[in-house]
MIVEXKOL-539935 format. One line per field, with one value per residue: x, y, z of N, C-alpha, C in turn; residue number from 0. Coordinates in nm, 2 decimals. Atoms other than C-alpha are relative to their C-alpha. Layout:
REM MIVEXKOL-539935
n.x <- c(X;...) $
n.y <- c(Y;...) $
n.z <- c(Z;...) $
ca.x <- c(X;...) $
ca.y <- c(Y;...) $
ca.z <- c(Z;...) $
c.x <- c(X;...) $
c.y <- c(Y;...) $
c.z <- c(Z;...) $
nr <- c(NUM;...) $
END
This chain:
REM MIVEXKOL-539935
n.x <- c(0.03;0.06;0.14;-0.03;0.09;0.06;0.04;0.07;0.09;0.13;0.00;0.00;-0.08;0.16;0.00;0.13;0.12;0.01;0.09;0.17;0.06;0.03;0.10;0.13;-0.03;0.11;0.13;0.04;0.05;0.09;0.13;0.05;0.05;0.15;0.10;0.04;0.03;0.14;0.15;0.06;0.07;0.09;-0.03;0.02;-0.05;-0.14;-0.04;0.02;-0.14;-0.09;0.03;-0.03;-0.18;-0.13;-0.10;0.01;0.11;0.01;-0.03;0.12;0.07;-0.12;0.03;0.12;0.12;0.02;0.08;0.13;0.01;0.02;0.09;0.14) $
n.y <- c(0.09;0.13;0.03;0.17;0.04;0.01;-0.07;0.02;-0.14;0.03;0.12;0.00;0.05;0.09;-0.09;-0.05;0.10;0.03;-0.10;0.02;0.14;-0.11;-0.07;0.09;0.01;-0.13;-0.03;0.08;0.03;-0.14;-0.06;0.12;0.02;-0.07;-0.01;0.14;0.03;-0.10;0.10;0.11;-0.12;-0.06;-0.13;-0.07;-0.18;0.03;0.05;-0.11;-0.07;0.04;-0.01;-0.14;0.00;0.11;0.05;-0.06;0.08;0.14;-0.02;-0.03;0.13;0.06;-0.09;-0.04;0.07;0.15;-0.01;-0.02;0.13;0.08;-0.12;0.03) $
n.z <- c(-0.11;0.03;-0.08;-0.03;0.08;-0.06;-0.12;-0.08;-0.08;0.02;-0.09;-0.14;-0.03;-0.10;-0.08;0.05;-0.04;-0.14;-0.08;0.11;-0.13;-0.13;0.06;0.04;-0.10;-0.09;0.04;-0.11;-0.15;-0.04;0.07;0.02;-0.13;0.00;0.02;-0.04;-0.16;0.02;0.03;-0.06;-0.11;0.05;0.00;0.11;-0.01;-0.06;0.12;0.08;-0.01;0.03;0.17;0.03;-0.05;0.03;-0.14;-0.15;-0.09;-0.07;-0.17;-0.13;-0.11;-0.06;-0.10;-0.03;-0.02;-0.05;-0.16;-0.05;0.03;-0.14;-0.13;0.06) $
ca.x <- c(6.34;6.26;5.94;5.98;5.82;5.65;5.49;5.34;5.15;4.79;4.87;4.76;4.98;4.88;4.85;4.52;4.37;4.43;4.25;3.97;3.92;3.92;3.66;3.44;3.50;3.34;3.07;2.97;3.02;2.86;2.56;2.49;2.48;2.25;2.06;2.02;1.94;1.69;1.47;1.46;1.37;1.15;1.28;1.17;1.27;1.65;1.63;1.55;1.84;2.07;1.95;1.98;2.34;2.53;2.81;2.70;2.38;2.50;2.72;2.44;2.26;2.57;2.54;2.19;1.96;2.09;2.05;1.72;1.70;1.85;1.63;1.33) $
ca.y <- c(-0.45;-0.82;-0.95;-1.34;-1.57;-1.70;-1.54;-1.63;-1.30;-1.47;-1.78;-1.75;-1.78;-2.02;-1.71;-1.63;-2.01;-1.95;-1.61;-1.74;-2.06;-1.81;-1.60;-1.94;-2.01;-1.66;-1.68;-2.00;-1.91;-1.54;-1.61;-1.97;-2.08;-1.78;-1.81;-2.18;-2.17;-1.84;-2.03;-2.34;-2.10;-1.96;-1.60;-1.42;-1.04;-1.21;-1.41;-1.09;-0.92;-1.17;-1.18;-0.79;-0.76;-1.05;-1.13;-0.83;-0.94;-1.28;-1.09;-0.94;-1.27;-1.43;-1.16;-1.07;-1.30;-1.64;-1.53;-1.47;-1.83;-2.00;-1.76;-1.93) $
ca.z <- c(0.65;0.60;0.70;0.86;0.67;0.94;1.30;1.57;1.68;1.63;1.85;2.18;2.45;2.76;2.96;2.78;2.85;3.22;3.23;2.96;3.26;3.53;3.33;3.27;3.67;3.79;3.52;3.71;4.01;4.01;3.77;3.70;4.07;4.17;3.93;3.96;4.33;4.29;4.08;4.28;4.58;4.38;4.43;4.14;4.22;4.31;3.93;3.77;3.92;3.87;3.48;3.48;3.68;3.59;3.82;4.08;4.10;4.19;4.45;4.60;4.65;4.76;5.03;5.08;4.93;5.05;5.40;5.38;5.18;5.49;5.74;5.58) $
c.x <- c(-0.07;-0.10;0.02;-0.14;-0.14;0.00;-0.07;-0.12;-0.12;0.00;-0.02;0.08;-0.05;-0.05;-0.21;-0.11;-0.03;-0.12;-0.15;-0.05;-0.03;-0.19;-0.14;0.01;-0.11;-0.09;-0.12;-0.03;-0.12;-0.13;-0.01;-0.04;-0.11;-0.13;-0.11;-0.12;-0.11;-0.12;-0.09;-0.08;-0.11;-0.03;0.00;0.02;0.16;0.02;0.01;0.06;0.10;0.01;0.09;0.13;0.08;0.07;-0.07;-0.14;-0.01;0.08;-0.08;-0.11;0.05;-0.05;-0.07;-0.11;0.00;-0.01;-0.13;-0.07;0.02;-0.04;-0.09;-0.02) $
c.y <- c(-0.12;0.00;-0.13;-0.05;-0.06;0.04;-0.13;0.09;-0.07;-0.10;0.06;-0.05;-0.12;0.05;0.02;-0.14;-0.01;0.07;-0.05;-0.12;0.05;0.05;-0.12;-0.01;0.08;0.03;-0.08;0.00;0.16;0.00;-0.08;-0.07;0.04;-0.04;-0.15;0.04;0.12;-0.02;-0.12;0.06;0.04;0.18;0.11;0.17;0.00;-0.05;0.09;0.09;-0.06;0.00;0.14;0.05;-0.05;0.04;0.12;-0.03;-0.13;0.01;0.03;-0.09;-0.05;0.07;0.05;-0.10;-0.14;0.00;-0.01;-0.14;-0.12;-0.01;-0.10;-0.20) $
c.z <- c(-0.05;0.09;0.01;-0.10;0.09;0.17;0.09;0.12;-0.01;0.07;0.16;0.12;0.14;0.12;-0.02;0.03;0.12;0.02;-0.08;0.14;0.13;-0.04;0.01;0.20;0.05;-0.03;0.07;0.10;0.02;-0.09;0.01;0.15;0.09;-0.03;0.03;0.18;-0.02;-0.07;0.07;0.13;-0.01;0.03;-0.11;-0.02;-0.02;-0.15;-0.09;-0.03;-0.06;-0.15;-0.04;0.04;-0.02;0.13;0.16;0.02;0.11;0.18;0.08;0.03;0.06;0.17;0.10;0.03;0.01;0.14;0.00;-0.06;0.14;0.14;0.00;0.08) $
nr <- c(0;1;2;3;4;5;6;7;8;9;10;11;12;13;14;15;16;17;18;19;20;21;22;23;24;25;26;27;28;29;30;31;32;33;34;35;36;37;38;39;40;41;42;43;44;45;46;47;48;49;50;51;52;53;54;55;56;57;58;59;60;61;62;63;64;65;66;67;68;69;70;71) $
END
C-alpha cells in the first residue's frame, strides 16, 4: 500500500470555523452578557452562579434573574 506523499487530514475544514464561531457566539451570549449585566446590577449571588455554571447559569438569569432586574 502506498502512502500519498502528501494529506490533508490535519487541515481543518470550514465546517469546523462555523461551529468554533457559533461556540464563541453562545459563550458571549450565555456567560459574558450575564455576567456583565450582574455585576453592573450589583447581583452578587446571580455573578457567582454564573461564574460556577457557565452557560446554564446564564440561562437561568436570562430567565429568572433579569426579571427581577427589570421588577426593580
Amino acid at each position: 500500500m502506498q502512502i500519498p506523499l502528501e494529506t490533508n487530514y490535519l487541515v481543518p475544514s470550514a465546517t469546523v470555523f462555523v461551529e468554533l464561531l457559533v461556540l464563541l457566539a453562545a459563550i458571549a451570549l450565555l456567560v459574558i452578557w450575564p455576567l456583565v449585566e450582574t455585576v453592573v446590577h450589583r447581583q452578587w449571588g446571580w455573578v457567582l452562579g454564573v461564574l460556577l455554571l457557565g452557560p446554564v447559569g446564564g440561562l437561568l438569569w436570562f430567565f429568572v434573574g433579569r426579571r427581577t432586574v427589570r421588577g426593580a
